[in-house]
C-alpha positions in Angstrom: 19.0 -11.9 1.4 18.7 -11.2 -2.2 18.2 -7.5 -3.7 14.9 -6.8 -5.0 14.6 -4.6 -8.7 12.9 -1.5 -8.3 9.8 -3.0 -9.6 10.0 -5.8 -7.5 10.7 -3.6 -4.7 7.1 -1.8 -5.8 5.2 -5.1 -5.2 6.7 -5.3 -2.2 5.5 -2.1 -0.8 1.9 -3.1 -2.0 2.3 -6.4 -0.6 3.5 -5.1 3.3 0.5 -2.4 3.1 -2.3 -4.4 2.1 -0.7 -8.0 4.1 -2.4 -10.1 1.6 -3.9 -9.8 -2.1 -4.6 -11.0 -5.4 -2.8 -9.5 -8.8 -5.8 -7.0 -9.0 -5.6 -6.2 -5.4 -2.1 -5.3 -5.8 -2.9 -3.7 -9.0 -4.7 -1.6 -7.3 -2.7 0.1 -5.6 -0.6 1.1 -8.8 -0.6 4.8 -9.9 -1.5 5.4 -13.2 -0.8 4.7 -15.8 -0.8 0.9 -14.3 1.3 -1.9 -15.0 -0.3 -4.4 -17.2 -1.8 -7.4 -15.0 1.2 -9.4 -16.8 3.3 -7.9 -15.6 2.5 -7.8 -11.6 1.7 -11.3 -12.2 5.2 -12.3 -13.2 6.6 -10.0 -10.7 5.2 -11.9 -7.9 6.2 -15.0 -8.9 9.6 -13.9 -9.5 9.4 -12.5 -5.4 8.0 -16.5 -4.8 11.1 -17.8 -6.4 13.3 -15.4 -4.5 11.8 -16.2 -1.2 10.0 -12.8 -0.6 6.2 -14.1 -1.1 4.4 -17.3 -1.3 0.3 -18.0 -1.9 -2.8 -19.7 -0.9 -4.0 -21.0 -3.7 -8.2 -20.9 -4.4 -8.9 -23.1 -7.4 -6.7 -21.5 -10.0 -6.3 -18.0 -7.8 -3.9 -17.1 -5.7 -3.5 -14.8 -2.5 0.2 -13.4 -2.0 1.2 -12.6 0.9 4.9 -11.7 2.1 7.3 -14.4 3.7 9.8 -11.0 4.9 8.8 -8.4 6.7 9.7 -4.5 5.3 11.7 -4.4 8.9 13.6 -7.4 7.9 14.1 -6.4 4.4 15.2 -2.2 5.3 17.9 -4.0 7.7 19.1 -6.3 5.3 19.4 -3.3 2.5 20.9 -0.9 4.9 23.8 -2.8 6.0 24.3 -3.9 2.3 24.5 -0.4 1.9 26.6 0.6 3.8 28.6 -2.5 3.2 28.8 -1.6 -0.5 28.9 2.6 -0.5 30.6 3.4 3.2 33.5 0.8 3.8 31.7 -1.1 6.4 31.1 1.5 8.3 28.1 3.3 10.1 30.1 6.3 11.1 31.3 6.8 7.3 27.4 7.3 6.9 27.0 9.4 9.5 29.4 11.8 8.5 28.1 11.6 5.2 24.7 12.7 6.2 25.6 15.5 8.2 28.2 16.9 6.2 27.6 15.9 2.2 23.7 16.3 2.1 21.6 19.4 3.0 20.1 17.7 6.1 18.1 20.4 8.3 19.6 21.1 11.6 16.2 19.6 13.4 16.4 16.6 11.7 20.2 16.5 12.7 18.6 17.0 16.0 16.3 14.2 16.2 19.0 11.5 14.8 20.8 12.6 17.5 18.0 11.8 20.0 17.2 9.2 18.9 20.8 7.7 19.0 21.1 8.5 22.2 17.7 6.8 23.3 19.0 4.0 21.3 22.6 4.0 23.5 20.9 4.5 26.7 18.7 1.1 25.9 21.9 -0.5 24.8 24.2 0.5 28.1 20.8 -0.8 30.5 20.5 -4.4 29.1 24.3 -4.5 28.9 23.8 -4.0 32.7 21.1 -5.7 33.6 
């Protein structure tokens, strides 16, 4: 999977809120000051191209919608992340969090629950 611009990555985030729009609905959803209708429009045909969206088309309008979820898209980006930034390696991002940022010890604390929920689901289907 291809790696969205930040302004393509913008449209996306409209795009996975609202499911389904025209430019103006998307447009919305801009802060000011807005883009310039241009500009979205060319943006979402740019995401078509890469595979991201695709359209219903009504006469000479067209509803966008997204072709990959934000689930599928945060994997993808997060293991070419850590491809890219930690050798491959999950740990190597781990460490990195606990020790290089100023991470609060309760949200140390959660990652660590969560982890271990996630381990604990992993172990029982490796059993079952």
């Amino acid at each position: 999977m291809k790696n969205l611009t930040q302004a393509e990555e913008q449209v996306m985030q409209v795009l996975w809120k609202i499911k389904k729009g025209f430019v103006n609905d998307i447009l919305e959803h801009f802060p000011e000051p807005k883009p310039a209708y241009t500009t979205i429009s060319t943006i979402i045909r740019i995401l078509e191209k890469k595979g991201f969206t695709s359209h219903k088309s009504y006469g000479k309008s067209h509803e966008y919608y997204p072709l990959v979820s934000r689930t599928e898209y945060s994997s993808g980006f997060l293991r070419r992340f850590v491809r890219n930034y930690f050798n491959d390696s999950f740990p190597a991002l781990g460490s990195f969090l606990a020790k290089e940022n100023d991470v609060d010890v309760n949200d140390l604390e959660e990652i660590k629950k969560v982890i271990e929920e996630e381990i604990r689901k992993q172990k029982n289907q490796n059993n079952d």
